[in-house]
Backbone as XML, in Angstrom:
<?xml version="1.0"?>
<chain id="A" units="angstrom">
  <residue number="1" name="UNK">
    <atom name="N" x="4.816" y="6.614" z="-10.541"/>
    <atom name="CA" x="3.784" y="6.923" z="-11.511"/>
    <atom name="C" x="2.396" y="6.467" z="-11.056"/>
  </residue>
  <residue number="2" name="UNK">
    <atom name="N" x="2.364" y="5.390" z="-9.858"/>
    <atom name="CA" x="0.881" y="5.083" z="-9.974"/>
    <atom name="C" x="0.412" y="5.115" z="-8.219"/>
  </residue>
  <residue number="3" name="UNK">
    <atom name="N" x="1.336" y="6.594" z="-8.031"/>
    <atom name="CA" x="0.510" y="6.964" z="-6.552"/>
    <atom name="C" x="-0.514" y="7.156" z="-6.598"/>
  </residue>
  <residue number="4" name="UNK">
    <atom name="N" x="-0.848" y="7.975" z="-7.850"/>
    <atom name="CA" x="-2.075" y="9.009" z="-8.204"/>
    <atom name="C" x="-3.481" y="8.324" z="-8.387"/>
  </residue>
  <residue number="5" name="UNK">
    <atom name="N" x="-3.017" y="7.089" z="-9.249"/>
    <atom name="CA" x="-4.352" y="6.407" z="-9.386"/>
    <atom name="C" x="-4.552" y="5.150" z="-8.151"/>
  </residue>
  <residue number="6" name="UNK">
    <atom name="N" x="-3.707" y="5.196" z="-7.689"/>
    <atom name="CA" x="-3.926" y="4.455" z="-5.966"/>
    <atom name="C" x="-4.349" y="4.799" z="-5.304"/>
  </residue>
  <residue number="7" name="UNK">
    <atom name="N" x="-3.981" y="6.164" z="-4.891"/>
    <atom name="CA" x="-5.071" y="6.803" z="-3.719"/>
    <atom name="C" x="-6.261" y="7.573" z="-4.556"/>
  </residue>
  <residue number="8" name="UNK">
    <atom name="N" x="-6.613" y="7.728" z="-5.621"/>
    <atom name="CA" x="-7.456" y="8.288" z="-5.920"/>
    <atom name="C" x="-8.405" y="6.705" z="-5.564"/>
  </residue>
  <residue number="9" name="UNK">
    <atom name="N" x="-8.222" y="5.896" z="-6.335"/>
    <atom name="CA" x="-9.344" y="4.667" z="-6.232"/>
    <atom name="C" x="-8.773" y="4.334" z="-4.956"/>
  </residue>
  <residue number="10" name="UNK">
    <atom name="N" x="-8.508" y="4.492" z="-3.762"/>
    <atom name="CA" x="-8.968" y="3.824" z="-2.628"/>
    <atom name="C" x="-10.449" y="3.957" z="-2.256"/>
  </residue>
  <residue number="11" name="UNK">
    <atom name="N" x="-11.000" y="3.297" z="-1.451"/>
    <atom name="CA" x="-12.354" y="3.061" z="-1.149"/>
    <atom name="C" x="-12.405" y="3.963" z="0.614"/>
  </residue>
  <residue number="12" name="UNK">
    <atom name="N" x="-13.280" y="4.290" z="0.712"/>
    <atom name="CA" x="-13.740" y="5.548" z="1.896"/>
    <atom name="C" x="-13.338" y="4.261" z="3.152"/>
  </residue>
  <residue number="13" name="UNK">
    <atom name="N" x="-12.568" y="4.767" z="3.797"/>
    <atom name="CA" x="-12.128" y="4.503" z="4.940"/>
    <atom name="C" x="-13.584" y="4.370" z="6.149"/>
  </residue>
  <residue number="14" name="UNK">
    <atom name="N" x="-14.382" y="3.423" z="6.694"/>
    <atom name="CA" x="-15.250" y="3.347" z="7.596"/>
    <atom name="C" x="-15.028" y="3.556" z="8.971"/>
  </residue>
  <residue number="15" name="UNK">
    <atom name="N" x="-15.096" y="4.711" z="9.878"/>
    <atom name="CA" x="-14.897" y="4.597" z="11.087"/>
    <atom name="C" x="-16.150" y="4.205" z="12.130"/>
  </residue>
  <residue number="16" name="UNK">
    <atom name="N" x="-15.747" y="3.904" z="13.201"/>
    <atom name="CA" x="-16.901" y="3.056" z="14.242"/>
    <atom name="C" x="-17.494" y="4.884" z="14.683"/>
  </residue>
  <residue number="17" name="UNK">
    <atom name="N" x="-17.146" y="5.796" z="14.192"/>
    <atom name="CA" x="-18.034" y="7.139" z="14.736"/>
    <atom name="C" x="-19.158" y="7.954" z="13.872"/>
  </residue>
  <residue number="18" name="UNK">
    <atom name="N" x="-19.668" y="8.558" z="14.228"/>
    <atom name="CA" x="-20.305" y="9.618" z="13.461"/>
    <atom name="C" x="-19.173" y="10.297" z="12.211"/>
  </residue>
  <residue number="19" name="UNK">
    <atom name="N" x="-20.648" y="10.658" z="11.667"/>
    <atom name="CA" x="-19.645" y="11.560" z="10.407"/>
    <atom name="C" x="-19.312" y="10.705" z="9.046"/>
  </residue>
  <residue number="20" name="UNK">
    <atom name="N" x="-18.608" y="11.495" z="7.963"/>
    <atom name="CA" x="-18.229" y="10.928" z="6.663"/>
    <atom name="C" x="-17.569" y="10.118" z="7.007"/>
  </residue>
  <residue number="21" name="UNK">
    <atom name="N" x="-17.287" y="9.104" z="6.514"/>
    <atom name="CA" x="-15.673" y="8.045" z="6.028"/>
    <atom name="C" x="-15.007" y="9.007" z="4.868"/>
  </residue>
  <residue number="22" name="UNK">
    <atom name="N" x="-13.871" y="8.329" z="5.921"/>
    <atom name="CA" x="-12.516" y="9.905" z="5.452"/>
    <atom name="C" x="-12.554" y="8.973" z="4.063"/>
  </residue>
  <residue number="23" name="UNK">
    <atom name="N" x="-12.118" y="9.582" z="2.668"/>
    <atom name="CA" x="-11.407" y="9.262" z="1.509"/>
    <atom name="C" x="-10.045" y="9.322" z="1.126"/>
  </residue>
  <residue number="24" name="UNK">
    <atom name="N" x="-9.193" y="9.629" z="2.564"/>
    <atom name="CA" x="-7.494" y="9.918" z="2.070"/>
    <atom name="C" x="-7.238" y="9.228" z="3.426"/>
  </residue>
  <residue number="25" name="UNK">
    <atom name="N" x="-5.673" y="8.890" z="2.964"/>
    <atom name="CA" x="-5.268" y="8.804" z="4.370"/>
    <atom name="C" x="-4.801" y="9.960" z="4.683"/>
  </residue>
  <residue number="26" name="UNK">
    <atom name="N" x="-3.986" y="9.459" z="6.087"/>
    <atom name="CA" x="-3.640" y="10.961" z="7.230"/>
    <atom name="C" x="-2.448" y="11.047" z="6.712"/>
  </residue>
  <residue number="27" name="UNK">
    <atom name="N" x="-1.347" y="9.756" z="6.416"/>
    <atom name="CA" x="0.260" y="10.403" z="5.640"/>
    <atom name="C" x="0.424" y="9.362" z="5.031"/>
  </residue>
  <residue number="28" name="UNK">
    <atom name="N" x="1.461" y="9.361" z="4.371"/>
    <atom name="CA" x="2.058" y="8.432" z="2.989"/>
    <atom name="C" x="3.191" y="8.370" z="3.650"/>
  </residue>
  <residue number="29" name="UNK">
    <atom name="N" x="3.879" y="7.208" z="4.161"/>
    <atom name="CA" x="5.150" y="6.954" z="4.229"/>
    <atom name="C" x="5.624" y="6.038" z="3.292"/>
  </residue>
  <residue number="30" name="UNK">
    <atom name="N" x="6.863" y="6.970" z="2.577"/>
    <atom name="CA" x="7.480" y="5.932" z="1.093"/>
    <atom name="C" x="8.772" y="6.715" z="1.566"/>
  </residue>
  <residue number="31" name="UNK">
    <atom name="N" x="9.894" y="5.772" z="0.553"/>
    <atom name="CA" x="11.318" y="5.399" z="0.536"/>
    <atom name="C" x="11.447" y="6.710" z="-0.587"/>
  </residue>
  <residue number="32" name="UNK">
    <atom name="N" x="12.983" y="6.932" z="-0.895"/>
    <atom name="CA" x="13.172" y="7.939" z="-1.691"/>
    <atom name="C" x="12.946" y="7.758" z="-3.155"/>
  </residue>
  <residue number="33" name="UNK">
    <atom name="N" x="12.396" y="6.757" z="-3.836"/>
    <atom name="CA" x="12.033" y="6.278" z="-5.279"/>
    <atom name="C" x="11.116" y="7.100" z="-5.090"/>
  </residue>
  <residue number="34" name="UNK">
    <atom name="N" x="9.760" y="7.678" z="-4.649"/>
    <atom name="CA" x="8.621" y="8.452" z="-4.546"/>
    <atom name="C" x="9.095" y="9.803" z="-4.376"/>
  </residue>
  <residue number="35" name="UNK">
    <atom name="N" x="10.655" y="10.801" z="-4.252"/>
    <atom name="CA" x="10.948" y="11.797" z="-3.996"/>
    <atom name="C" x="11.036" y="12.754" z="-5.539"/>
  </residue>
  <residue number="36" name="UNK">
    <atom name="N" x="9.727" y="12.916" z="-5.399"/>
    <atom name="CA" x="9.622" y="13.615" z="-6.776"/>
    <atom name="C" x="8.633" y="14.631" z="-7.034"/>
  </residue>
  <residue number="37" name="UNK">
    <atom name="N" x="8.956" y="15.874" z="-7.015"/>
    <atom name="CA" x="8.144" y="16.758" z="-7.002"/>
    <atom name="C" x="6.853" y="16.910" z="-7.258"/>
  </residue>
  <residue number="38" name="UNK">
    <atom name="N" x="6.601" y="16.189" z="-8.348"/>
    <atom name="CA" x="5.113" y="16.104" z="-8.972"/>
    <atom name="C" x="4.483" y="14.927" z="-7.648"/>
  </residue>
  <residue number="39" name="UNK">
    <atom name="N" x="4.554" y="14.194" z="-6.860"/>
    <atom name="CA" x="3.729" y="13.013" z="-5.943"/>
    <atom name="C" x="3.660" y="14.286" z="-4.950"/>
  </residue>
  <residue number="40" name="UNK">
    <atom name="N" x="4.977" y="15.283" z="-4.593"/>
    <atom name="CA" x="4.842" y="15.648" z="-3.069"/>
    <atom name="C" x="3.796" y="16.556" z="-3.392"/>
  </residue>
  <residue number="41" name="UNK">
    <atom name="N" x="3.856" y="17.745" z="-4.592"/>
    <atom name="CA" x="2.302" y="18.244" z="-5.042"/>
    <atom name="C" x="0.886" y="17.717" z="-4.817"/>
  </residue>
  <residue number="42" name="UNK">
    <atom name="N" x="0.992" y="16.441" z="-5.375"/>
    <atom name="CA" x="-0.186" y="15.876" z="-5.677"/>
    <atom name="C" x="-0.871" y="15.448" z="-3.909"/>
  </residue>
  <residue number="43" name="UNK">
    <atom name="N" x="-0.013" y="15.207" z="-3.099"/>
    <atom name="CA" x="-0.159" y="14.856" z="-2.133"/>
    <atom name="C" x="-0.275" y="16.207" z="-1.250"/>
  </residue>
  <residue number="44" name="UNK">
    <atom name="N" x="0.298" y="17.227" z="-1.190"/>
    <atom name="CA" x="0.352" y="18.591" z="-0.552"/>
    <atom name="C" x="-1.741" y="18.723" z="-1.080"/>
  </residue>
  <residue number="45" name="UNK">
    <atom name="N" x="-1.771" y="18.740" z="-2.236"/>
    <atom name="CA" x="-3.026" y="18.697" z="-3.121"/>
    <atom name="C" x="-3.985" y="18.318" z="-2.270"/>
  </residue>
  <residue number="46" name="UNK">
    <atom name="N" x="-4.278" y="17.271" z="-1.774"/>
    <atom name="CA" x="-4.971" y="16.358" z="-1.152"/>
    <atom name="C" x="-5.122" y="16.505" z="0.337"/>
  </residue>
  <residue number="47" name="UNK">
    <atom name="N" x="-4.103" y="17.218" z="1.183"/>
    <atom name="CA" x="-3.833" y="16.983" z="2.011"/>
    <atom name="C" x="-3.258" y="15.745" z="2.942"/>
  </residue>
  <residue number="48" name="UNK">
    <atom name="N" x="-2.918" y="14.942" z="1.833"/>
    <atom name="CA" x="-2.080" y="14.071" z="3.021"/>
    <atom name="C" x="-0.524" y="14.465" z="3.294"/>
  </residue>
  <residue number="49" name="UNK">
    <atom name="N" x="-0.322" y="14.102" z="4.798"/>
    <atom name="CA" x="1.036" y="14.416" z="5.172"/>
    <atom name="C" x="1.930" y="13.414" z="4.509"/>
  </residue>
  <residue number="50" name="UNK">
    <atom name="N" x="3.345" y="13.979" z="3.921"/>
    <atom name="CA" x="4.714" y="13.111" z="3.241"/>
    <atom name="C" x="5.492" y="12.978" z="4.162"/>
  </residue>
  <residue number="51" name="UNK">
    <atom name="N" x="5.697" y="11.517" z="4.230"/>
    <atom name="CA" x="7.157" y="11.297" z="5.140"/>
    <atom name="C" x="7.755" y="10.334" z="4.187"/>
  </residue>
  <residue number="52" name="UNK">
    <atom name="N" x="8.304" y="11.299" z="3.374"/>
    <atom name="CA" x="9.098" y="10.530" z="1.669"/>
    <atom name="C" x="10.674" y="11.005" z="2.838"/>
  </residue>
  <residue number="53" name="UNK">
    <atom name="N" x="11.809" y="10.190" z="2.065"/>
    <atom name="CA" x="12.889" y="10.355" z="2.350"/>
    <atom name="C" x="13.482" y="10.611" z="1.103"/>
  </residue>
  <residue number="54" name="UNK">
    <atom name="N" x="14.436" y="12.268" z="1.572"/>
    <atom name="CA" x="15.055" y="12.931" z="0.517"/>
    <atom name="C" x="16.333" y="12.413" z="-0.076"/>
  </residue>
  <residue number="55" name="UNK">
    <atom name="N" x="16.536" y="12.596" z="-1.392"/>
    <atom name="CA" x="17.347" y="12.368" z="-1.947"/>
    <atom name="C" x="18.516" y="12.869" z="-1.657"/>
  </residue>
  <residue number="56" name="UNK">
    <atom name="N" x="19.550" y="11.716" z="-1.194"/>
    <atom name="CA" x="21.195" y="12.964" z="-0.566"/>
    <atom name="C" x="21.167" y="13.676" z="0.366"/>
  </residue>
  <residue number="57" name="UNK">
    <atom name="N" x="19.975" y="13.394" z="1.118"/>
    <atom name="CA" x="19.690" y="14.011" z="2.182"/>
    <atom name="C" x="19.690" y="12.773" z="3.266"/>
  </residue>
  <residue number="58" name="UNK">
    <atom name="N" x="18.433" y="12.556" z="3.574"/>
    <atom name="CA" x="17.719" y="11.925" z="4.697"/>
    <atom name="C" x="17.945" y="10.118" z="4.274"/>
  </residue>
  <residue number="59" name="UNK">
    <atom name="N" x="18.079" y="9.570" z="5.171"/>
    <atom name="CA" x="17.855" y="7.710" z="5.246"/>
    <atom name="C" x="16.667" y="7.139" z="5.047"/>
  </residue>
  <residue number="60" name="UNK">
    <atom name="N" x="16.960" y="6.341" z="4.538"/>
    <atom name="CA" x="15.212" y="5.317" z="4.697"/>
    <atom name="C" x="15.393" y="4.742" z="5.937"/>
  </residue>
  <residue number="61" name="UNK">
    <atom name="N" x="16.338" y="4.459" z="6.589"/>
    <atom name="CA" x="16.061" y="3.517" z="7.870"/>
    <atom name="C" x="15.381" y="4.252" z="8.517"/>
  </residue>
  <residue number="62" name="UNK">
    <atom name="N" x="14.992" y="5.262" z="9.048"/>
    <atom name="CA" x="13.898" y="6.020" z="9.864"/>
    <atom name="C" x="12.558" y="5.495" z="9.763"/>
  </residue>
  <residue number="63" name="UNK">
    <atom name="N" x="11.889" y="4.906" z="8.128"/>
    <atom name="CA" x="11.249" y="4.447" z="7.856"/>
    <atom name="C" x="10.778" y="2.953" z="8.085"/>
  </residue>
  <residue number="64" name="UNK">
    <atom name="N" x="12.140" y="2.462" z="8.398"/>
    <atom name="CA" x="11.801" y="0.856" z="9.144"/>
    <atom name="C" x="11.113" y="0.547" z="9.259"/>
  </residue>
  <residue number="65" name="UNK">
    <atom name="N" x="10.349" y="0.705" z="10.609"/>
    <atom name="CA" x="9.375" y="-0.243" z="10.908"/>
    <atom name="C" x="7.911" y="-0.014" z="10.415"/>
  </residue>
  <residue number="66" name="UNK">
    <atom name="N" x="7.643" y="0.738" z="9.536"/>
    <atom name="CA" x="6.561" y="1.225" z="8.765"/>
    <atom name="C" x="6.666" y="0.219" z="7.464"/>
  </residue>
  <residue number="67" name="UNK">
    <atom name="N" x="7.929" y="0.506" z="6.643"/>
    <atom name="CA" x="8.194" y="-0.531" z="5.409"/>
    <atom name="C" x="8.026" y="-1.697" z="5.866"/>
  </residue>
  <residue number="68" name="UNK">
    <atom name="N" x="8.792" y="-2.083" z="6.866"/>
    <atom name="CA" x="8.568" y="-3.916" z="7.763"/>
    <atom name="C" x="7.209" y="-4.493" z="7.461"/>
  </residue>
  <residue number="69" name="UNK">
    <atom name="N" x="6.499" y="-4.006" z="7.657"/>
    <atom name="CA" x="4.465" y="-4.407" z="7.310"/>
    <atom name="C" x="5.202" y="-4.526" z="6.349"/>
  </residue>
  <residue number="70" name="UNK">
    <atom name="N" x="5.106" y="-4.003" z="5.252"/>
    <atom name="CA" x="4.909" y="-3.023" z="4.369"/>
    <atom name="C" x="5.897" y="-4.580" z="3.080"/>
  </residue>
  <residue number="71" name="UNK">
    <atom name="N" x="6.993" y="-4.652" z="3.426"/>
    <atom name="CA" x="7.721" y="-5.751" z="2.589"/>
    <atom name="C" x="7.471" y="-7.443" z="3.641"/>
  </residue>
  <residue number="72" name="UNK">
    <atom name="N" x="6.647" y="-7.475" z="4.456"/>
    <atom name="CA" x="6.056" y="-8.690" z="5.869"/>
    <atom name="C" x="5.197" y="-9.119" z="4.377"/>
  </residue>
  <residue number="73" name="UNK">
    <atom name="N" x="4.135" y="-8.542" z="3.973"/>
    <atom name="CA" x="2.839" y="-8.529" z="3.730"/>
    <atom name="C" x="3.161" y="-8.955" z="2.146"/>
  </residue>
  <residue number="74" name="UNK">
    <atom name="N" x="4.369" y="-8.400" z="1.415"/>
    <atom name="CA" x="4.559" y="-8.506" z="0.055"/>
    <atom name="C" x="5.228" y="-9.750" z="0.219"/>
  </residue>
  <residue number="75" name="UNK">
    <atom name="N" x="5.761" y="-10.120" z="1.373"/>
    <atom name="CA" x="6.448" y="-11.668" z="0.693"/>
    <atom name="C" x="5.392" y="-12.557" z="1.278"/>
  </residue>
  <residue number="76" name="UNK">
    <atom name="N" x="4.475" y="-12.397" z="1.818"/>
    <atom name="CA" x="3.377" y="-13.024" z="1.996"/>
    <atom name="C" x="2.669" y="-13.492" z="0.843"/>
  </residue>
  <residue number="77" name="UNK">
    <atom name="N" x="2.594" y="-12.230" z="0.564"/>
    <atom name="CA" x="1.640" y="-12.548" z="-0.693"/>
    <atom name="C" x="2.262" y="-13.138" z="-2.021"/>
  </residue>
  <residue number="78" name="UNK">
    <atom name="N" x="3.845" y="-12.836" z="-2.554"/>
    <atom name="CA" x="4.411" y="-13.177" z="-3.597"/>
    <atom name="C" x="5.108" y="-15.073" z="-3.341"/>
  </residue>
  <residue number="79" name="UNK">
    <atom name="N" x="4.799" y="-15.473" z="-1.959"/>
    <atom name="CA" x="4.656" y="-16.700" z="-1.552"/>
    <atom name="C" x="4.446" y="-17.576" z="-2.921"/>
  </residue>
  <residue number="80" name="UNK">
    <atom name="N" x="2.858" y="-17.081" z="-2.963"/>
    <atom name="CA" x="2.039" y="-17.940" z="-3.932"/>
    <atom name="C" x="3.043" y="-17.453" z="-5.395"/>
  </residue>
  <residue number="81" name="UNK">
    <atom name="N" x="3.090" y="-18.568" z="-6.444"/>
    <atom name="CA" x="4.455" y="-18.474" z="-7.021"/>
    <atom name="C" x="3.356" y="-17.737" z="-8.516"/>
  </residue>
  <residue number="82" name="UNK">
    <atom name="N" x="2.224" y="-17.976" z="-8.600"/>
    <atom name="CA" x="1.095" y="-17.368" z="-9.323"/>
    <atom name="C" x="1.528" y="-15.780" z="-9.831"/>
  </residue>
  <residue number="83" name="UNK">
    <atom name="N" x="1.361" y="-15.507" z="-8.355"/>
    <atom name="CA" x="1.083" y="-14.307" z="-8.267"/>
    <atom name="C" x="2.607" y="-13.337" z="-8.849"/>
  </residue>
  <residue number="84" name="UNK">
    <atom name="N" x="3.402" y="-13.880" z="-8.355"/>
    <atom name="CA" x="4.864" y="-13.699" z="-8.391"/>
    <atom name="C" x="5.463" y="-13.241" z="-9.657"/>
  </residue>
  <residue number="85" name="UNK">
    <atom name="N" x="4.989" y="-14.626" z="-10.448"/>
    <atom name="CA" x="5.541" y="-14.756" z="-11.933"/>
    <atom name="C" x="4.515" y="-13.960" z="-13.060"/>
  </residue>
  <residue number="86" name="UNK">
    <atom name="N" x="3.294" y="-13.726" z="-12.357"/>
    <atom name="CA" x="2.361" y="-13.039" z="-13.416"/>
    <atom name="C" x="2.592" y="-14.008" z="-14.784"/>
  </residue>
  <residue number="87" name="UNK">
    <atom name="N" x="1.728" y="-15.272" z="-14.456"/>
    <atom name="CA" x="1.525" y="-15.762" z="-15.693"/>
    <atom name="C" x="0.601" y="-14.635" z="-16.864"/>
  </residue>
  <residue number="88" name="UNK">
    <atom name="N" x="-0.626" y="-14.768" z="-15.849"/>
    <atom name="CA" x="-1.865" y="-13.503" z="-16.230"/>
    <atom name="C" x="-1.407" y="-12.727" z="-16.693"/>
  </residue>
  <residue number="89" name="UNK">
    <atom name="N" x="-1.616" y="-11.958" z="-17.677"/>
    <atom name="CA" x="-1.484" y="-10.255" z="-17.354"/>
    <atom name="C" x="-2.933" y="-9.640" z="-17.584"/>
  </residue>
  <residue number="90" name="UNK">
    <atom name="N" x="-3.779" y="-10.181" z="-17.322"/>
    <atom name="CA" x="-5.074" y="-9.538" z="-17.264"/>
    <atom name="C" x="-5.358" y="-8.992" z="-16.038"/>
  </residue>
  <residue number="91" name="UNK">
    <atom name="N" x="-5.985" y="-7.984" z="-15.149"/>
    <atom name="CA" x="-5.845" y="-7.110" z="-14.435"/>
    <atom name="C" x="-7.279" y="-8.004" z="-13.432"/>
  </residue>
  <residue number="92" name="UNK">
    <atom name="N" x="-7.893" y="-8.147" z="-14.328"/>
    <atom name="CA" x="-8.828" y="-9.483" z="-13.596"/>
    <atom name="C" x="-8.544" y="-10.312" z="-12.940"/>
  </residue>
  <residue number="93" name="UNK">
    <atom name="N" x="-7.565" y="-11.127" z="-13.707"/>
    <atom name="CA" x="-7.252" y="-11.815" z="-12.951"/>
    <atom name="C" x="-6.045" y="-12.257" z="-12.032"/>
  </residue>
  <residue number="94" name="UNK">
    <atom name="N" x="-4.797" y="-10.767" z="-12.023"/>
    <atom name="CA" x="-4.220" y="-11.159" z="-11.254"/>
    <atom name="C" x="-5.096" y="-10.363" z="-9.958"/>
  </residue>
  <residue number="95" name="UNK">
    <atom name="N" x="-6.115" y="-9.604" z="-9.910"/>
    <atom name="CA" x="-7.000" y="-9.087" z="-8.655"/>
    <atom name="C" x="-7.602" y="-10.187" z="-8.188"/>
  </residue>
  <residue number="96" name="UNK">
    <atom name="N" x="-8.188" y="-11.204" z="-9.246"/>
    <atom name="CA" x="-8.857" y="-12.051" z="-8.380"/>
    <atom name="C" x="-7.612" y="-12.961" z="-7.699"/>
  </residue>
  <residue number="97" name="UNK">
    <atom name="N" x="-6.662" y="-13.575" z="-8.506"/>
    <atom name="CA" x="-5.673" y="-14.326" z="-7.222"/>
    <atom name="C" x="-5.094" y="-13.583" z="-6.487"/>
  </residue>
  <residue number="98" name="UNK">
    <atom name="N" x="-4.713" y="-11.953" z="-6.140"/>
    <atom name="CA" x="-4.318" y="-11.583" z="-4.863"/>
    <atom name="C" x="-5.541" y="-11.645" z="-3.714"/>
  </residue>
  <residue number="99" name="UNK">
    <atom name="N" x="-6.883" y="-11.527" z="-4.228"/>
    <atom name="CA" x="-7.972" y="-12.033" z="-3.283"/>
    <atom name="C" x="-7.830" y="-12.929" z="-2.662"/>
  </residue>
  <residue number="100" name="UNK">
    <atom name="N" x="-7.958" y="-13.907" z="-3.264"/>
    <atom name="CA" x="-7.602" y="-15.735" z="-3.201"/>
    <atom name="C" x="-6.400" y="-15.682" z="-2.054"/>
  </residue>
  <residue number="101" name="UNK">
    <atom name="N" x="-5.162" y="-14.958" z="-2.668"/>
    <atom name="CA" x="-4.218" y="-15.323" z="-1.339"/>
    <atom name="C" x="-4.289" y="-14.740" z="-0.598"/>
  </residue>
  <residue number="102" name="UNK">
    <atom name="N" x="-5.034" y="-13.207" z="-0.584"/>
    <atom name="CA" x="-5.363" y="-12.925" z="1.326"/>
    <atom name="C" x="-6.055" y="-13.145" z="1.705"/>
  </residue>
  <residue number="103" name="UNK">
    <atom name="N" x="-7.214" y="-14.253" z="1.147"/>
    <atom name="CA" x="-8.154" y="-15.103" z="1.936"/>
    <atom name="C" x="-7.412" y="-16.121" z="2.372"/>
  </residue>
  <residue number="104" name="UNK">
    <atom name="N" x="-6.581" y="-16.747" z="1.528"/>
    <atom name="CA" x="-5.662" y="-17.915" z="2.211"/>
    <atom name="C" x="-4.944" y="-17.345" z="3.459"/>
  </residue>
  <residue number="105" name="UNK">
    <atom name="N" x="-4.275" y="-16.384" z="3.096"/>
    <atom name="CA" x="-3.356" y="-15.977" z="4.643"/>
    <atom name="C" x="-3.789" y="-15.619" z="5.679"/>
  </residue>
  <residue number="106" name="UNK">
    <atom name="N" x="-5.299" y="-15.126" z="5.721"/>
    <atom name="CA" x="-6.116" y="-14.394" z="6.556"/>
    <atom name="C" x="-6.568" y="-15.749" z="7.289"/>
  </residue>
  <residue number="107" name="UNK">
    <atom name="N" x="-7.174" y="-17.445" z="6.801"/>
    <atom name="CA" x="-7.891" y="-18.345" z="7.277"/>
    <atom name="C" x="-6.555" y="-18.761" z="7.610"/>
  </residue>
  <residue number="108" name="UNK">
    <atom name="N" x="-5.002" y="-18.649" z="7.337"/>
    <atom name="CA" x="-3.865" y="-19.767" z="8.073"/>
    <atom name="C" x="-3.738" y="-19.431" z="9.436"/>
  </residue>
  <residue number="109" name="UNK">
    <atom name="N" x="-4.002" y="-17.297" z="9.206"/>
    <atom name="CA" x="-3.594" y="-17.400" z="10.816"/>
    <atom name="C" x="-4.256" y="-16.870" z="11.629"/>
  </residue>
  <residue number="110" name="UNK">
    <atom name="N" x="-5.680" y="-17.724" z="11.625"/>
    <atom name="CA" x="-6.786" y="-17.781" z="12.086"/>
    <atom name="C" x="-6.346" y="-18.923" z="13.568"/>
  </residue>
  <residue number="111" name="UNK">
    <atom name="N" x="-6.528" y="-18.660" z="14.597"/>
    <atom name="CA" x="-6.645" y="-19.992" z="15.659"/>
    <atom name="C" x="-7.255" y="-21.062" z="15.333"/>
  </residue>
  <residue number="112" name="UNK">
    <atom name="N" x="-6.809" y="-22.003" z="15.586"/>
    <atom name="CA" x="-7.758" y="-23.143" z="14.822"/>
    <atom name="C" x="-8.178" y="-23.596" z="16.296"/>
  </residue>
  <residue number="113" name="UNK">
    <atom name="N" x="-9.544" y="-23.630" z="15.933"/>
    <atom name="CA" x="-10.707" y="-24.272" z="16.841"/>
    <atom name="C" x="-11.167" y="-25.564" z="17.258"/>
  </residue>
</chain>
């Protein structure tokens, strides 16, 4: 349900070249929970390429090492026990503590000088 308002509010992609900053990405790789006619539309819509895995069809393991980031980065972040448990439910402020912890994770694995 909330592909739509995810990639719509992403922020323009900056490249080091000439020209616009793209506003989409190039493909969406998701697991078969996203295999649902109305996302592959919305996405056909847009032009980004789907590499969804079909239902009764196709595996998610193909998807591996794409999800790997992908669940690396979520237990990173659900670390912090804050964030996890959603004391908050204000939208404020669980944005401002996922800030907070990828500033924390970003300065841990920083070289220390």
């Amino acid at each position: 349900m909330l592909v739509e308002p995810i990639l719509d509010s992403m922020p323009a992609i900056k490249r080091g070249g000439r020209g616009h900053p793209r506003r989409r990405p190039v493909k969406l790789h998701a697991d078969k929970g996203y295999d649902i006619p109305r996302v592959r539309r919305y996405l056909r819509r847009r032009g980004i390429t789907a590499r969804i895995a079909r239902i009764g069809r196709d595996s998610s393991s193909r998807l591996g090492r794409h999800r790997w980031v992908v669940e690396r980065t979520l237990g990173w972040l659900l670390s912090y026990k804050r964030l996890a448990l959603r004391y908050d439910r204000t939208a404020t402020t669980i944005t401002a503590l996922a800030r907070l912890a990828v500033t924390l994770i970003c300065a841990r694995r920083l070289p220390p000088n």
